[in-house]
N, CA, C and O of each residue as an XYZ file, in Angstrom:
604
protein
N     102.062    144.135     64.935
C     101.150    144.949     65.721
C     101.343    144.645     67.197
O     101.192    143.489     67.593
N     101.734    145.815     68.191
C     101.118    145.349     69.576
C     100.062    144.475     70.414
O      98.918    144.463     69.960
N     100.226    144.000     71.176
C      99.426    143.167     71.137
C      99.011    142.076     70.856
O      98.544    141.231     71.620
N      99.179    142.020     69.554
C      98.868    140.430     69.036
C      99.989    139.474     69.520
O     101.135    139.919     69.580
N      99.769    138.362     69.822
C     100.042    137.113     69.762
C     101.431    136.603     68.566
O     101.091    136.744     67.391
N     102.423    136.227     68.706
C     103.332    135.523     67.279
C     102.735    134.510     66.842
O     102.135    134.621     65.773
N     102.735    133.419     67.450
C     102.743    132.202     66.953
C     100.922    131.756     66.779
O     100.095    131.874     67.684
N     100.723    131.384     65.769
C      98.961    130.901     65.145
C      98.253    130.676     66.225
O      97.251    131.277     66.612
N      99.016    129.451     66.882
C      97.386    129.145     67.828
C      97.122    130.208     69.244
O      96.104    129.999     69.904
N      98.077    131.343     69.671
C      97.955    131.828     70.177
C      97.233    133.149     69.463
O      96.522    133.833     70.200
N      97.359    133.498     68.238
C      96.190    133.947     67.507
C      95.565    133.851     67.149
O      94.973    134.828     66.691
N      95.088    132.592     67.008
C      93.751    131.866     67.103
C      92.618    132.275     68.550
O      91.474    132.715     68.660
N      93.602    131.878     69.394
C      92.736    132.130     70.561
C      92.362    133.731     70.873
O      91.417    134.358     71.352
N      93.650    134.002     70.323
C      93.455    135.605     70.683
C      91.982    135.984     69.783
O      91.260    136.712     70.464
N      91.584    135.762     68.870
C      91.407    135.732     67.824
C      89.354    135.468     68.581
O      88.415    136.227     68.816
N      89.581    134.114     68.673
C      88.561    132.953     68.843
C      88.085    133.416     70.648
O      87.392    132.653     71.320
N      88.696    134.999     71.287
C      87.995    134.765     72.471
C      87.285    136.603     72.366
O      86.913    137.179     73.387
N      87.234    137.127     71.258
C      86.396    137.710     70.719
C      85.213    137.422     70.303
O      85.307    136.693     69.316
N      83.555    137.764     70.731
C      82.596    137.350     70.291
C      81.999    137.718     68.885
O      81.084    137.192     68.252
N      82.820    138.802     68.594
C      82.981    139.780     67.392
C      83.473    138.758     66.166
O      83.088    138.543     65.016
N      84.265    138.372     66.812
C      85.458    137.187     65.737
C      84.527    135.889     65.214
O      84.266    135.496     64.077
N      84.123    135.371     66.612
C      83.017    134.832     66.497
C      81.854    134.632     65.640
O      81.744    133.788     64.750
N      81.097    135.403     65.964
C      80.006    136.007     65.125
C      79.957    136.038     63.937
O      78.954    135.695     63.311
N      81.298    136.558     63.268
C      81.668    136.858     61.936
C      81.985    134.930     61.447
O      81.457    134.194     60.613
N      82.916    134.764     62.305
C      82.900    133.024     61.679
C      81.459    132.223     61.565
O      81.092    131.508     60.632
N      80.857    132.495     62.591
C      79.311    132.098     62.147
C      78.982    132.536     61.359
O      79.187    131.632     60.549
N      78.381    133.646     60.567
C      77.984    133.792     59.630
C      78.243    133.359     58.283
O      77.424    132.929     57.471
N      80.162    133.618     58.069
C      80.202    132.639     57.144
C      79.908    131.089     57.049
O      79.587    130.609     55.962
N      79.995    130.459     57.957
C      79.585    129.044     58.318
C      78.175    128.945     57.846
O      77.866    128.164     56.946
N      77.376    129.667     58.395
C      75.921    129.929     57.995
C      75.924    129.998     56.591
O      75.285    129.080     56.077
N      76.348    130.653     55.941
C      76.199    131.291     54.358
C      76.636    130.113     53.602
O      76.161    129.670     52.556
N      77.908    129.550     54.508
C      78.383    128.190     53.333
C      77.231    127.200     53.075
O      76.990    126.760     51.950
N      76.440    126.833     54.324
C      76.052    125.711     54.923
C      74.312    125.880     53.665
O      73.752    125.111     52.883
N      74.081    127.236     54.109
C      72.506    127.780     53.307
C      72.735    127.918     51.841
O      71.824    127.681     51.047
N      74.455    128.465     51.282
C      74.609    128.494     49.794
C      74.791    126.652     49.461
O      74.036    126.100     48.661
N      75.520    126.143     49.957
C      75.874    124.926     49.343
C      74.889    124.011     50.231
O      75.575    123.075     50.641
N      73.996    123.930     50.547
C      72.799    122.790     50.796
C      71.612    123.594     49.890
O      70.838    122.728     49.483
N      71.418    124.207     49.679
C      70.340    124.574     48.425
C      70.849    124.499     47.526
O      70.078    123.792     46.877
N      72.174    124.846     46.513
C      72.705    124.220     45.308
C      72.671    122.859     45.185
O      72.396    122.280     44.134
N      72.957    122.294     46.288
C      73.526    120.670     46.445
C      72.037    119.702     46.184
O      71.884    118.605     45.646
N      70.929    120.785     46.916
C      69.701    119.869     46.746
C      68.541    120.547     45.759
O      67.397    120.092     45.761
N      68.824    121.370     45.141
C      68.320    121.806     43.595
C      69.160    121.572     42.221
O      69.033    122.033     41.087
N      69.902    120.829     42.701
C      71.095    120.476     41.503
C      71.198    118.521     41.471
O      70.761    117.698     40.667
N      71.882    118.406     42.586
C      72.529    117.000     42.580
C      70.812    116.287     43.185
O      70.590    115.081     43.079
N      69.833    117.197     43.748
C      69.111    116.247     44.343
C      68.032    116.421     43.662
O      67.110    115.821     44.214
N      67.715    116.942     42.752
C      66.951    117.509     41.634
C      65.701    118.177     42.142
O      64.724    118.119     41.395
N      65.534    119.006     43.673
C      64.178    119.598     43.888
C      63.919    120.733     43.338
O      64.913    121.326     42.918
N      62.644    121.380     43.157
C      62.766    122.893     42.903
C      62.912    123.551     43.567
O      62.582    123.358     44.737
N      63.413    124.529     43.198
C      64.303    125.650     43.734
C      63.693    126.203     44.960
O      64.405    126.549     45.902
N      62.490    126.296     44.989
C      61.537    126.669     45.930
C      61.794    126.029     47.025
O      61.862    126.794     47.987
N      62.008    124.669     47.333
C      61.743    123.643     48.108
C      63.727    123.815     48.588
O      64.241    124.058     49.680
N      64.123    123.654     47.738
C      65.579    123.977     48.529
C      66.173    124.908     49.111
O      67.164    124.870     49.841
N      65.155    126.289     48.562
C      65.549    127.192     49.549
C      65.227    127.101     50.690
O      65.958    127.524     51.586
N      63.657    126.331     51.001
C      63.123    126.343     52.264
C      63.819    125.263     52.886
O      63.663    125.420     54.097
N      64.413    124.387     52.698
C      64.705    123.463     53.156
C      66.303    124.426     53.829
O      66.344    124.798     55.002
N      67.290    124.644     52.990
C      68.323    125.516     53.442
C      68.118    126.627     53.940
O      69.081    127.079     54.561
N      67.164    127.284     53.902
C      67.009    128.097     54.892
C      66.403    127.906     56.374
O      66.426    128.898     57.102
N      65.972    126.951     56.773
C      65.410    126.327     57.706
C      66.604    126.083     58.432
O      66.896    126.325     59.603
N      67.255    125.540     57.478
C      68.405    124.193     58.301
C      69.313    125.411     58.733
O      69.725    125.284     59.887
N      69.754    126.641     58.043
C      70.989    127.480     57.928
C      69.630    128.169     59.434
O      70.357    127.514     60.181
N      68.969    128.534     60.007
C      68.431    129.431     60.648
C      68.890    128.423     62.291
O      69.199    128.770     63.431
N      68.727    127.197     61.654
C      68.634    126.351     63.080
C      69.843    126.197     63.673
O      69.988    125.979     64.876
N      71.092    126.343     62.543
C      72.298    126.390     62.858
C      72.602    127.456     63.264
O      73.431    127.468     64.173
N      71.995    128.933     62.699
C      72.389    130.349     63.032
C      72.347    130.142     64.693
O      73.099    129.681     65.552
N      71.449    130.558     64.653
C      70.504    129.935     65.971
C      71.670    129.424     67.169
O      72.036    130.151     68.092
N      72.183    127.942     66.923
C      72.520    127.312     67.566
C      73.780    127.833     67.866
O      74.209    127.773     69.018
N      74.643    128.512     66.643
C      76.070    128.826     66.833
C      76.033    130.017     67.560
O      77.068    130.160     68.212
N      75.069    131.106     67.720
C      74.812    132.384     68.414
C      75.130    131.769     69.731
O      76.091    132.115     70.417
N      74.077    130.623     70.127
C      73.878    130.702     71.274
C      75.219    129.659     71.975
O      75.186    129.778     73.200
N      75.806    129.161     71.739
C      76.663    127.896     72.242
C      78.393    128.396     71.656
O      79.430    128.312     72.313
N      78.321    128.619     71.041
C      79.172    129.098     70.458
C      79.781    131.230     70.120
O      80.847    131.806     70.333
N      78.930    131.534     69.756
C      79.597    133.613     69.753
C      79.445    133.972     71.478
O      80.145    134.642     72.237
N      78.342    133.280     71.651
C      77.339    133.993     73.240
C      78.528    133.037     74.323
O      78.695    133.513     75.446
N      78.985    132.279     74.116
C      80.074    131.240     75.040
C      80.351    131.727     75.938
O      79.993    131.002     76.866
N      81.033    133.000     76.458
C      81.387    133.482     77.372
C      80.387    133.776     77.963
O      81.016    134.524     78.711
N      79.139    133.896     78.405
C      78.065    134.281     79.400
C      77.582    132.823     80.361
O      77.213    131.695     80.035
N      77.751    133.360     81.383
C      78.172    132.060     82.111
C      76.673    131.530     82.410
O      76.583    130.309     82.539
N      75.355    132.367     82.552
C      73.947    132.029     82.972
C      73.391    133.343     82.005
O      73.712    134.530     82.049
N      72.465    132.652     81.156
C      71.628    133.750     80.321
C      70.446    134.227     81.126
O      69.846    133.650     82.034
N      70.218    135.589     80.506
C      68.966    135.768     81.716
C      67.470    135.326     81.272
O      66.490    135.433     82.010
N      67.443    134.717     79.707
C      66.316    134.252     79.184
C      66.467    133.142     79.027
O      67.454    132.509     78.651
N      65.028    132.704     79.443
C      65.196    130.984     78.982
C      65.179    130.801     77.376
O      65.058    131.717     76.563
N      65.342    129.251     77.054
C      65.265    129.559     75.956
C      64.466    129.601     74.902
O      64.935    129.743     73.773
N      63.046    129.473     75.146
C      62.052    129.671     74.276
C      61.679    131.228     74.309
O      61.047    131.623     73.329
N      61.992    132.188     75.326
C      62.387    133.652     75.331
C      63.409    133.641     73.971
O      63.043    134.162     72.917
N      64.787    132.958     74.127
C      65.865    133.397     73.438
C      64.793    133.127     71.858
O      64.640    134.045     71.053
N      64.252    131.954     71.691
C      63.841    131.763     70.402
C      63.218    132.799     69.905
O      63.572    133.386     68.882
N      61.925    133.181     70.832
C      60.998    134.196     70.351
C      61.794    135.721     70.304
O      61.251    136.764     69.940
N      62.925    135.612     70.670
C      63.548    137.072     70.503
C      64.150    137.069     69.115
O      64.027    137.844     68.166
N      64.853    135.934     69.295
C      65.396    135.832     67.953
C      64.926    136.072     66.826
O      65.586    136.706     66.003
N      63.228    135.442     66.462
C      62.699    135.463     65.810
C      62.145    136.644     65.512
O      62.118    137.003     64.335
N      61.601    137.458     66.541
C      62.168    138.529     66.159
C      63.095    139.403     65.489
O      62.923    139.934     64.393
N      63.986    139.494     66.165
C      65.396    139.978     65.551
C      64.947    139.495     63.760
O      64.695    140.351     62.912
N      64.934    138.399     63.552
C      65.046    137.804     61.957
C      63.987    138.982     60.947
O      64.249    139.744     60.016
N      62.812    138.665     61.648
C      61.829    139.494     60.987
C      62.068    141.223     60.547
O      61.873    141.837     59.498
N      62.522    141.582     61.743
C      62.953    143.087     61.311
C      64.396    142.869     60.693
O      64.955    143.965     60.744
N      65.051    142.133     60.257
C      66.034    142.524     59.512
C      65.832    141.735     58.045
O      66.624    141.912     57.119
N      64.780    140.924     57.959
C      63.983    140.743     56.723
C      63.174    141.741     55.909
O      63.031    141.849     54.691
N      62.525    142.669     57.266
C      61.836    143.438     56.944
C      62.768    144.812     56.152
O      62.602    145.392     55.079
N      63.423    144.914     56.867
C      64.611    146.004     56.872
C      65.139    145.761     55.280
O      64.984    146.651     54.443
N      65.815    144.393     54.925
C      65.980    144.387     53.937
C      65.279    144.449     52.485
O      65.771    144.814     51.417
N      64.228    144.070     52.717
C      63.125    144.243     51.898
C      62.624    145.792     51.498
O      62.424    145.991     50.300
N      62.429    146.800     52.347
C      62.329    148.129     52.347
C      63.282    148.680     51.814
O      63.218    149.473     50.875
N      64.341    148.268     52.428
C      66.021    149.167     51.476
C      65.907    148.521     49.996
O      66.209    149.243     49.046
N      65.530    147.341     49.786
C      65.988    146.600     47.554
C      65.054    147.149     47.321
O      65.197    147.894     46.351
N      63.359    147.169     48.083
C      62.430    147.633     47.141
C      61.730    149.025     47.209
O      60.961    149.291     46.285
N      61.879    149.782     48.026
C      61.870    150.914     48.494
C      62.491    151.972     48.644
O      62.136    153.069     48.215
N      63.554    151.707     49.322
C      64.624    152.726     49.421
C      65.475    152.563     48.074
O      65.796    153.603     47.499
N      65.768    151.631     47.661
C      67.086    151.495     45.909
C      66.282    152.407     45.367
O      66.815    153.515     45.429
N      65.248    152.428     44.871
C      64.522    153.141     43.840
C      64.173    154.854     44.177
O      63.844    155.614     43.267
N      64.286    155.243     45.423
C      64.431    156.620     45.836
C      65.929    157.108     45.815
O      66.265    158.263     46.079
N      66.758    156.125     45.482
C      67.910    156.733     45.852
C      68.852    157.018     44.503
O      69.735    157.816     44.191
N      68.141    155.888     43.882
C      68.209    155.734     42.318
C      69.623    155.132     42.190
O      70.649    155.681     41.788
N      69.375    153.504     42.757
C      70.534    153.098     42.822
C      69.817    151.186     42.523
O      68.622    150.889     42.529
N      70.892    150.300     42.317
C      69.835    149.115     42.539
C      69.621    148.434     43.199
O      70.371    148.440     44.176
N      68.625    147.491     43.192
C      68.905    146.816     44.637
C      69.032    145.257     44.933
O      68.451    144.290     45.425
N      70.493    145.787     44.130
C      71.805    144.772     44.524
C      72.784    145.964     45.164
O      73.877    145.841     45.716
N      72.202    146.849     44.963
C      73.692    147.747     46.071
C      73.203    147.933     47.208
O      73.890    147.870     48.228
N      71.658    148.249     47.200
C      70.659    148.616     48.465
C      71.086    147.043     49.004
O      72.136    147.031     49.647
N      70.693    146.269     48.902
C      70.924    144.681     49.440
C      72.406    144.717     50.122
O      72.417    144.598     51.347
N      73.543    144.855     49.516
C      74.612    144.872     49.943
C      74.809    145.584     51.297
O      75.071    145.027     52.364
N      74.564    147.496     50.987
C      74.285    148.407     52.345
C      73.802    147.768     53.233
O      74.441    147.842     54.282
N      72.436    146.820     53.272
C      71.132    147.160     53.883
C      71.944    145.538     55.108
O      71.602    145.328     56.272
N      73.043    144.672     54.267
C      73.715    143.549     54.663
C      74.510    144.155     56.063
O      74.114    143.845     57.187
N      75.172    144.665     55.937
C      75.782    145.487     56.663
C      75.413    146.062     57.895
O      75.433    145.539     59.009
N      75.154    146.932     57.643
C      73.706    147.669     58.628
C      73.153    146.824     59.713
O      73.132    146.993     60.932
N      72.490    145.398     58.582
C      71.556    144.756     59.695
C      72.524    143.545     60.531
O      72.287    143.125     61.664
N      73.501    143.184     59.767
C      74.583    142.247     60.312
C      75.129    142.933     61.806
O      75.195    142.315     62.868
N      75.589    144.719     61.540
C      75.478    144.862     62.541
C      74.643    145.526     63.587
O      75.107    145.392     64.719
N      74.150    145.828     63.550
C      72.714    146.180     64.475
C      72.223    144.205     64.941
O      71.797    143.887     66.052
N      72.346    143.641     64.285
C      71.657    142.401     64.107
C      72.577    141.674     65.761
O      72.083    141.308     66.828
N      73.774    141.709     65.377
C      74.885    141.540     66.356
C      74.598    142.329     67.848
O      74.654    141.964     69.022
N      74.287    143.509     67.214
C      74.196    144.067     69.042
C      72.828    143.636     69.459
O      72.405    143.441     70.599
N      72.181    143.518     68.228
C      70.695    142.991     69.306
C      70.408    141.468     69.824
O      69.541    141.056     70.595
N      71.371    140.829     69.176
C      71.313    139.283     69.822
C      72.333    139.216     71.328
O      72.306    138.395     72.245
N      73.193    140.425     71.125
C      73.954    140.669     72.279
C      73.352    140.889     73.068
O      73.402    140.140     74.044
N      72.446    142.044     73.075
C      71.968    142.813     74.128
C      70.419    142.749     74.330
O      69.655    143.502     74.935
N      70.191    141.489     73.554
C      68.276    141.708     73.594
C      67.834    139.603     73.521
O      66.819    138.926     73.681
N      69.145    139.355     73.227
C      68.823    137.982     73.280
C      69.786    136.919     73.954
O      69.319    135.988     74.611
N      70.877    137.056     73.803
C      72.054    136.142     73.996
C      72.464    136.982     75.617
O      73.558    136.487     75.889
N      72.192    137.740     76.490
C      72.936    138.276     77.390
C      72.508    137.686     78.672
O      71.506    137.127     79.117
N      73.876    138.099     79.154
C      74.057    137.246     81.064
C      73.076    138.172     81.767
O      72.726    139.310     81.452
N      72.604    137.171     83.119
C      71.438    137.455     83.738
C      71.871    138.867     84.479
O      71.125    139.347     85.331
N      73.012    139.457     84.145
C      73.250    140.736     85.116
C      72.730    142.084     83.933
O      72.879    143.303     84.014
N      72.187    141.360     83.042
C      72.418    142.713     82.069
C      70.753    142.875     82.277
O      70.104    141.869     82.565
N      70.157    144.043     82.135
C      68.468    143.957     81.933
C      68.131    144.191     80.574
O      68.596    145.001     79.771
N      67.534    143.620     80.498
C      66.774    143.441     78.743
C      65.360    143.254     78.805
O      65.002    142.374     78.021
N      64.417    143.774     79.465
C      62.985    142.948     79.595
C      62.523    142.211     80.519
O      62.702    142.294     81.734
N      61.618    141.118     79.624
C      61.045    140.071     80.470
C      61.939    138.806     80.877
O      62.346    138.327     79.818
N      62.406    138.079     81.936
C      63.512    136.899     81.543
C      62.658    135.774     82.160
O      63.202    134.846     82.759
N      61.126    135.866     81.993
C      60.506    134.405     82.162
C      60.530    133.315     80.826
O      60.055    132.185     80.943
């Protein structure tokens, strides 16, 4: 292909100075970290299931979190929100794409007459990306962009 890079680590970088590229490696990182620390501690550590999800989902949110901001967001040289702004946006962001998903498995699958493990799958998608432009453009962005409030 044009463009690309020959040799690995120059496609790596090519690769690794995409926030897109990024993003996507976080998530799987995220997914490993939230699938295999709740197996690891409802299995090998014997809690209930309940308790390991919360526990891996906590831990996988704090990492989401952290890799958005230090890591996909890297290239923005001064954010225009501080960061208890960035938190409360975020947290945001989480809720409507909880919400979002919840409406598409239990709401929308059943109008569409489909199930919702496929609605879940779509609804993955969708909010992964919408989810992406809004941490871009509503949470993670340089102080030249306007987004709101940036106290």
């Amino acid at each position: 292909m044009a463009g690309l890079p020959a040799n690995p680590p120059a496609l790596a970088r090519f690769v690794l100075a995409r926030p897109e590229a990024r993003f996507l490696i976080t998530g799987g990182a995220v997914a490993v970290v939230y699938i295999g620390l709740t197996l690891l501690l409802s299995t090998v550590a014997g809690l209930p299931m309940p308790a390991a999800v919360a526990i891996g989902y906590a831990l996988a949110v704090v990492l989401h979190f952290s890799m958005q901001r230090w890591f996909v967001f890297r290239h923005v040289e001064s954010f225009a929100l501080r960061p208890h702004r960035q938190v409360l946006r975020y947290a945001i962001v989480g809720v409507i794409q909880y919400a979002t998903t919840l409406a598409a498995t239990e709401l929308l699958a059943p109008s569409l007459g489909i199930s919702p493990q496929i609605a879940f799958l779509g609804v993955v998608a969708v909010t992964s990306t919408t989810g992406f432009l809004m941490l871009r453009h509503g949470v993670f962005h340089a102080e030249s962009e306007p987004a709101g409030d940036t106290a």
